[in-house]
C-alpha positions as CSV (number, residue, x, y, z in Angstrom):
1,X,21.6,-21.8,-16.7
2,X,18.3,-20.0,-16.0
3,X,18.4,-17.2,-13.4
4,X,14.6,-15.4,-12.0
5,X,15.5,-13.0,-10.0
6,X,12.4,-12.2,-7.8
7,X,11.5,-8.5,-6.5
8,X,9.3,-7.4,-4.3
9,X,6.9,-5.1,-6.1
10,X,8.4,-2.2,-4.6
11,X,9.9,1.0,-7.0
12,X,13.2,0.9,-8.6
13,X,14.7,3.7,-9.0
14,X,15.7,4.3,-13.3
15,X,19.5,4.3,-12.6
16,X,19.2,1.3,-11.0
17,X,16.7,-0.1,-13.6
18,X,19.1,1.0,-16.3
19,X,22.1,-0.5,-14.8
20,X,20.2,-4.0,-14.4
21,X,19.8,-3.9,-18.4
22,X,23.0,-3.1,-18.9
23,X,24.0,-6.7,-17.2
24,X,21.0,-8.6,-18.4
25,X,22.8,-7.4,-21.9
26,X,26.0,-8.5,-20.6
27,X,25.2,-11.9,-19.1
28,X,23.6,-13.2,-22.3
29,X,25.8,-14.9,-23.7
30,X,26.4,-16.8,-20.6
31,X,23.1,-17.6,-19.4
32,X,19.6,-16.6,-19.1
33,X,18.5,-13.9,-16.6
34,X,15.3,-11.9,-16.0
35,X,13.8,-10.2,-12.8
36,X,10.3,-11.2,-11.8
37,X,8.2,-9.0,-9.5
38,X,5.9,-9.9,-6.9
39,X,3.0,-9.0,-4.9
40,X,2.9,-11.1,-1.5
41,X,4.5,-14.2,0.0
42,X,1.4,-16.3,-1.7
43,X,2.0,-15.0,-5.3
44,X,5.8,-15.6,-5.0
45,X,5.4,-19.4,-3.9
46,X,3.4,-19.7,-7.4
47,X,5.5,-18.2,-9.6
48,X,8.8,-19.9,-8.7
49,X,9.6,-23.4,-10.4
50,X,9.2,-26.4,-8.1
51,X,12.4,-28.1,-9.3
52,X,14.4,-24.4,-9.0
53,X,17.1,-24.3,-6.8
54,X,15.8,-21.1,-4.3
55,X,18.8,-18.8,-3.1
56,X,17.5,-16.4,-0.5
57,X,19.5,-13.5,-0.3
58,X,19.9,-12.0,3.0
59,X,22.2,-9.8,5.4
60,X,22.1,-12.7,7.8
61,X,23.7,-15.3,4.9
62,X,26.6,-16.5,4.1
63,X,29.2,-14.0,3.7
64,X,30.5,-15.0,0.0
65,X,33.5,-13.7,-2.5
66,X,33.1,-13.1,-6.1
67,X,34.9,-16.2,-6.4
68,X,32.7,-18.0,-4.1
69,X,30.0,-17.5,-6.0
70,X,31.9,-18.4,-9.6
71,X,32.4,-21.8,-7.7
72,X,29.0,-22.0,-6.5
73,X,27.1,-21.4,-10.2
74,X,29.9,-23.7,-11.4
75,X,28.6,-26.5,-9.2
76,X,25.2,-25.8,-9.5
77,X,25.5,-26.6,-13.2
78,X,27.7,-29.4,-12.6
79,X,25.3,-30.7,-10.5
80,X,22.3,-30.4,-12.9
81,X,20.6,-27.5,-11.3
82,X,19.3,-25.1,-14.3
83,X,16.5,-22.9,-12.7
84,X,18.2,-21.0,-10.2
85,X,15.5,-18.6,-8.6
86,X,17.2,-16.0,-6.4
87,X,14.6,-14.1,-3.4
88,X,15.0,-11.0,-2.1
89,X,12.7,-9.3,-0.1
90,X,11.0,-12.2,2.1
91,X,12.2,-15.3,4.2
92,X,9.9,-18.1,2.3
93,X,11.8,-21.8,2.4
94,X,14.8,-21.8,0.6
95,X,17.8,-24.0,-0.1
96,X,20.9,-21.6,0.4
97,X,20.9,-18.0,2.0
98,X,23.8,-15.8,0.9
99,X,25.0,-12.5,2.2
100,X,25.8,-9.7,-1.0
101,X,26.8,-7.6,2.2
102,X,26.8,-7.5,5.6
103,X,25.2,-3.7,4.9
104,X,21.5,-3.1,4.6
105,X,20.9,-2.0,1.0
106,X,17.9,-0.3,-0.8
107,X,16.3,-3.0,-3.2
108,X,17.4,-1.4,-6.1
109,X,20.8,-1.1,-5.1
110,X,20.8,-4.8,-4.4
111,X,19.6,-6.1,-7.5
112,X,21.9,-4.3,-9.3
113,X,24.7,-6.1,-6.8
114,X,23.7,-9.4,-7.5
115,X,23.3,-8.5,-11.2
116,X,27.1,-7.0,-10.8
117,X,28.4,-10.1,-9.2
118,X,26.6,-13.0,-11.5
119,X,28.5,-11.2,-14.5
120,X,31.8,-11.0,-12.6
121,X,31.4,-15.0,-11.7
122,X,30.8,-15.8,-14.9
123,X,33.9,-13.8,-15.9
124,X,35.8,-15.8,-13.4
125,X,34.6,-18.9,-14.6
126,X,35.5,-18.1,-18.3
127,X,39.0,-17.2,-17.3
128,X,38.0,-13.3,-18.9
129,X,38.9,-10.3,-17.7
130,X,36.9,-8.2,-15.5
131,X,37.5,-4.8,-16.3
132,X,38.2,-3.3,-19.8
């Protein structure tokens, strides 16, 4: 599975940048991941795949467990979905909205989140440990 993970163009603090290495490190050998930044609403509408499945992420969402989310990447593959693009930031059209909290976050804190709870789902899905 192929996950874009698009950012507003807005600063990230290091810690924050450095933790989302650390799980892009992680998740490798379960799927692809990378974050891509944007400009504006226009620039973001051309960089996203056509055929990607778009997962706005959002306050208002759905609140989800670490488990709903392991089911919900589990059926996306299932269901032959492989670009998974994942917005934060803006309210362009989307197929799914999901809650990481029902707290407003800095968008450095909720990058690393999402990053923190993709790893744990796939953890879940493989039957592995979470914590070492």
């Amino acid at each position: 599975m192929n996950f874009r993970i698009y950012l507003p163009n807005n600063k990230i603090e290091n810690f924050y940048r450095d933790a989302i290495k650390e799980y892009e490190k992680r998740l490798g050998r379960y799927c692809k991941i990378q974050v891509v930044r944007y400009k504006s609403d226009e620039q973001l509408i051309k960089l996203i795949p056509d055929k990607a499945h778009r997962l706005l992420i959002s306050v208002n969402g759905e609140k989800i467990t670490s488990e709903g989310l392991a089911s919900k990447i589990s059926e996306w593959g299932l269901s032959g979905i492989a670009d998974i693009a994942i917005i934060i930031g803006t309210t362009l059209p989307h197929d799914e909205v999901l809650a990481l909290s029902s707290a407003e976050m800095a968008l450095g804190l909720q990058a690393t989140v999402l990053y923190e709870q993709i790893y744990r789902s796939y953890r879940i899905i493989n039957n592995q440990p979470y914590h070492k």
